[in-house]
N, C-alpha and C positions, 0 to 999 in steps of 0.2 A: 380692599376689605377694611382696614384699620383707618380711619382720617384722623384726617389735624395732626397737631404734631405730638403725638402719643403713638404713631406709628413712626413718627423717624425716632421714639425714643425706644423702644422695643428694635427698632432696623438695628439702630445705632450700640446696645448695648448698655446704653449709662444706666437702664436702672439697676446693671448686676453691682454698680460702681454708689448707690447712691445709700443712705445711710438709715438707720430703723424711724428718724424722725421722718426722709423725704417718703420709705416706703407706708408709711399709716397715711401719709397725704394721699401717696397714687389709690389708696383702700378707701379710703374716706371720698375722693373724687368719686372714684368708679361707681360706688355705692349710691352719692348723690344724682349723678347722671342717671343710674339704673331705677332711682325713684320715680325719676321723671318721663320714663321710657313705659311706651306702650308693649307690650308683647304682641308677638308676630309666628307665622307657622314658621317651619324649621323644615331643613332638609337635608338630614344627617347622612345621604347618600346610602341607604340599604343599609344601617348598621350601627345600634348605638344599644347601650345601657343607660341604664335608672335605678336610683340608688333613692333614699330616703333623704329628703334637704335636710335633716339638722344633723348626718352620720357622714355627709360627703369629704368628710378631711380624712377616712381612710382610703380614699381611689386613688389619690399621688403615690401611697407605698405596694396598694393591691397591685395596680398597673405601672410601678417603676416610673412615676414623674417627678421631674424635679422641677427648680427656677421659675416655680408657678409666679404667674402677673396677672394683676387685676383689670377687666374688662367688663364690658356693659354685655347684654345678648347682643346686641348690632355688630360691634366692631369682635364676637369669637366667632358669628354664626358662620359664617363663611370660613374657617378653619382649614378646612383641604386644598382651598385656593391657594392659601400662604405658599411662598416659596420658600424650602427647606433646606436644608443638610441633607443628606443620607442619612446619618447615625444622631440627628437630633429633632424628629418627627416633632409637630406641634398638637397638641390633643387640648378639646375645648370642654371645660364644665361647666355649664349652664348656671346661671342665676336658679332659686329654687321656684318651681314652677306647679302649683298647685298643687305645695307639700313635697317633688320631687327635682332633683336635680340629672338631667340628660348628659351624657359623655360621648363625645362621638368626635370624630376627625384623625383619619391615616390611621385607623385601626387595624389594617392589614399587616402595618410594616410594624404597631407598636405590639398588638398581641399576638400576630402570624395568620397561618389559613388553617391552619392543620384542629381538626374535629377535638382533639384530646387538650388543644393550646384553650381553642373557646372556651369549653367546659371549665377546663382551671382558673380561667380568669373568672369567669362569672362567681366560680365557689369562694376564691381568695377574697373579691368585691364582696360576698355576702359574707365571709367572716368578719371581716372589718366593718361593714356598714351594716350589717344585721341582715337585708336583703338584699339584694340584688336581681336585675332582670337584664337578660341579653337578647334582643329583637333583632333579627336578619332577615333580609327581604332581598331574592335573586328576583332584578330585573330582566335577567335571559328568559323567565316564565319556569326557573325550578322550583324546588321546596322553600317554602318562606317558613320560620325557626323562629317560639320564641322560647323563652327558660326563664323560671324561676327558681331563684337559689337561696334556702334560707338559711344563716347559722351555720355559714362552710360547707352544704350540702341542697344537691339538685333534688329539688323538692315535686317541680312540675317541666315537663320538657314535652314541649311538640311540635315537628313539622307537619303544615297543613293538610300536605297531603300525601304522607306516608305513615301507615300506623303500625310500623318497627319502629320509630322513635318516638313514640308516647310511653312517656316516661311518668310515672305519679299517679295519684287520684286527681280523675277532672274536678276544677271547681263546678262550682253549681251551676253557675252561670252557661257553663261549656255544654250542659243537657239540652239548652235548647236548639242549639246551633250543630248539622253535620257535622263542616269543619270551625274551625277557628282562624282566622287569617291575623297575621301580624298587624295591623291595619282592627283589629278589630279585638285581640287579644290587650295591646298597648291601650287602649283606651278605657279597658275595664279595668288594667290592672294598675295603671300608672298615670300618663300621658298621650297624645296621640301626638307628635310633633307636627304632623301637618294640622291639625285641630285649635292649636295654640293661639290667641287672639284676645280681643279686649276684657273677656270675661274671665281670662285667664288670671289666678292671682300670681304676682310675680314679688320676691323679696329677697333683699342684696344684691351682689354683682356676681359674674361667673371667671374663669380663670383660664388663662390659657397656659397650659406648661409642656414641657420637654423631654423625650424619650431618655434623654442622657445626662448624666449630673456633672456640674460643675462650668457648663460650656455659657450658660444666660443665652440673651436673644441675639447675642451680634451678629452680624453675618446672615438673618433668617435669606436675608432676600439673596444671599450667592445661589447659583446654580447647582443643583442636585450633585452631591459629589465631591463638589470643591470644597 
């Protein structure tokens, strides 16, 4: 996922060791890099949030991340491939991407599975970031889920093809359409990550950080567990 040697320096630790001057360098790189970088579709695996790009510094305390590090979209996109800790999941936030910045990677293990866990995190992410949006897409062929939440509260909720969990007033938009599919809900209201491409505006660098505080990146690549 990571190249060059910015991944043996995340492998290895040292930027938990390195100082407020070296960490404005690794910001200031990332950043440069991320200028020069084309945006490309994305493939957050069934499940990611969207937050407003210029509110995204409340999703480290909404969703519990610490030892954030600065990255391009290339070297966080792949996120779930990293090899981890058990108790130190890595989670990726996007560069801001046509106004909006995407979170997504080992979401199962950072927010849980459980129906009441989702909802809380989407309300916590919209008290901090003003809104929030949480998109879920079962590739077994179940219900695909998305949620908006504004101002600490679930403003709009619907799985596509269950109408016990319409939740809100449909936007206007939702009149012309049966259902609504995540795939087509994400793109009126946000981003569509698989959509993401040269016409995309893209601005700063995005971060990758860690379920558990204090630990930095050393170790990512040991074996689950160890």
């Amino acid at each position: 996922m990571i190249r060059s040697r910015l991944g043996d320096l995340i492998a290895s630790g040292l930027f938990d060791r390195l100082d407020q001057r070296d960490r404005r360098l690794l910001e200031r790189r990332a950043g440069i890099k991320s200028a020069g970088d084309e945006p490309f579709s994305l493939d957050p695996r069934g499940w990611w949030y969207a937050v407003p790009g210029a509110a995204y510094a409340g999703v480290f305390e909404a969703l519990g991340l610490h030892d954030r590090f600065p990255v391009t979209l290339d070297e966080g996109a792949d996120v779930e491939d990293l090899p981890f800790r058990e108790d130190a999941v890595p989670t990726f936030v996007t560069p801001e991407l046509d106004g909006w910045r995407l979170v997504f990677g080992n979401l199962p293990d950072l927010v849980g599975v459980d129906w009441d866990a989702w909802m809380a995190a989407a309300e916590r992410l919209s008290a901090r970031c003003g809104e929030a949006q949480m998109f879920y897409e079962d590739g077994a062929g179940g219900t695909d889920l998305w949620v908006v939440a504004r101002e600490g509260r679930i403003r709009r909720r619907r799985a596509a093809y269950d109408d016990a969990d319409d939740v809100g007033d449909p936007f206007p938009w939702e009149e012309h359409e049966r259902t609504v599919t995540v795939a087509q809900a994400c793109a009126r209201l946000s981003v569509d990550p698989g959509g993401i491409g040269a016409s995309t505006r893209m601005r700063g660098h995005g971060w990758l950080a860690l379920s558990r505080p204090g630990i930095g990146h050393e170790n990512l690549n040991a074996l689950v567990g160890l």
